[in-house]
N, C-alpha and C positions, 0 to 999 in steps of 0.2 A: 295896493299897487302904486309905484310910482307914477308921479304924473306929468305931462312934459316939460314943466320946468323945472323938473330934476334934471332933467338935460339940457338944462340953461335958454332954452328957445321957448318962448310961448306961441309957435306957430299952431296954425288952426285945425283942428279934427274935424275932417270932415267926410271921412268912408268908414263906416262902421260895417263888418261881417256879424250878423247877430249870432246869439248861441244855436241859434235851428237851422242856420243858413247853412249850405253847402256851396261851394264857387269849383266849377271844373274848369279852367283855364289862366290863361297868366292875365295878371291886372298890375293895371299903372295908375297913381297915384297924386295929386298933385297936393302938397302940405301931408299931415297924419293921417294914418288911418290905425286903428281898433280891430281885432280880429277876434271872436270869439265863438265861432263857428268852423269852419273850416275848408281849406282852400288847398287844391292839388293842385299845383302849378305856381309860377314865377312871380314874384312879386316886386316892382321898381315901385319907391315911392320916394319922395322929395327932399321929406322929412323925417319922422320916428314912426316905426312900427311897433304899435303894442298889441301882445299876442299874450290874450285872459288866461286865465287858468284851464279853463274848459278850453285854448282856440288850440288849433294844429292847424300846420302849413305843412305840406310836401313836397317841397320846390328849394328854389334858390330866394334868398331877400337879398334885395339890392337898396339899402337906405343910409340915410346921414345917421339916426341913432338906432338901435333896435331894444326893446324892450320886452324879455322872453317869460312869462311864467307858466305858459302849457307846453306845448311840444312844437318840434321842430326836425322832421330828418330831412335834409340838405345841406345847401351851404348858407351862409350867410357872408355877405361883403357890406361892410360899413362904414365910412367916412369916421365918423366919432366914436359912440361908446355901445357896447352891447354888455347890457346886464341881462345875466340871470337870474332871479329869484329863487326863493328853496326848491319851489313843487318844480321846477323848470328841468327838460328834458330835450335834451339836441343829440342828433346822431347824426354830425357832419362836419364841416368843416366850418374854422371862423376866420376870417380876414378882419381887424379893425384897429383903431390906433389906440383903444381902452377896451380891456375888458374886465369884469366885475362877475364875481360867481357868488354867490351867497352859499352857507353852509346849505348841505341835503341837493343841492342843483345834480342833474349828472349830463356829464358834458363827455361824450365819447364820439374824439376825432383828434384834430389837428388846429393850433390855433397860429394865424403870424399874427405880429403886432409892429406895425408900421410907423409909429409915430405921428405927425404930419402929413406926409403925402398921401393925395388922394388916392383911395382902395380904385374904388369904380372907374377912375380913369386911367388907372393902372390896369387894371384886368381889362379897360377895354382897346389898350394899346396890345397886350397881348392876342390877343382875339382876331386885332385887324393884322396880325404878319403871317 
């Protein structure tokens, strides 16, 4: 698995979901967090979200990098880059200014790719009219 200085930030991991955990509600994050367990609901985090082989999310991510190699049905909005790894699985929508799919990923939705400007503060200008 990549690690976050493939995404050029060595900011700090500091919320780890373990592989037995289950999380029913939305979480906020402040720096990285690790998900390898699994989590229904919303996810804002600071930094990059990496999401193990084993983790799934059923929500929306709202992060600067995301880092996919288990599952994912929502959306995803990302500031920087969202890679998928091979075993990586999303059924939703991606918002990001990079994205990355490794061969074998399967990525079924919609992707924009924004360049520069920020995703989240984007979507939350929509949000507020």
């Amino acid at each position: 698995m990549k690690t976050n200085d493939d995404f050029g930030r060595s900011g700090e991991l500091n919320t780890i979901v373990g592989k037995a955990s289950v999380l029913d509600g939305d979480i906020r994050v402040q720096n990285s967090m690790r998900v390898d367990g699994r989590i229904k609901g919303n996810v804002v985090c600071s930094d990059t979200v990496f999401i193990g082989k084993e983790g799934e999310v059923v929500g929306e991510i709202r992060a600067r990098n995301v880092l996919l190699a288990g599952k994912l049905v929502g959306k995803i909005l990302a500031e920087g880059k969202v890679y998928l790894e091979s075993k990586a699985s999303i059924r939703g929508d991606v918002q990001a200014s990079r994205l990355v799919v490794d061969e074998g990923a399967v990525f079924d939705g919609n992707c924009v790719m924004n360049g520069k400007e920020s995703v989240t503060k984007r979507e939350d200008q929509k949000t507020s009219k």
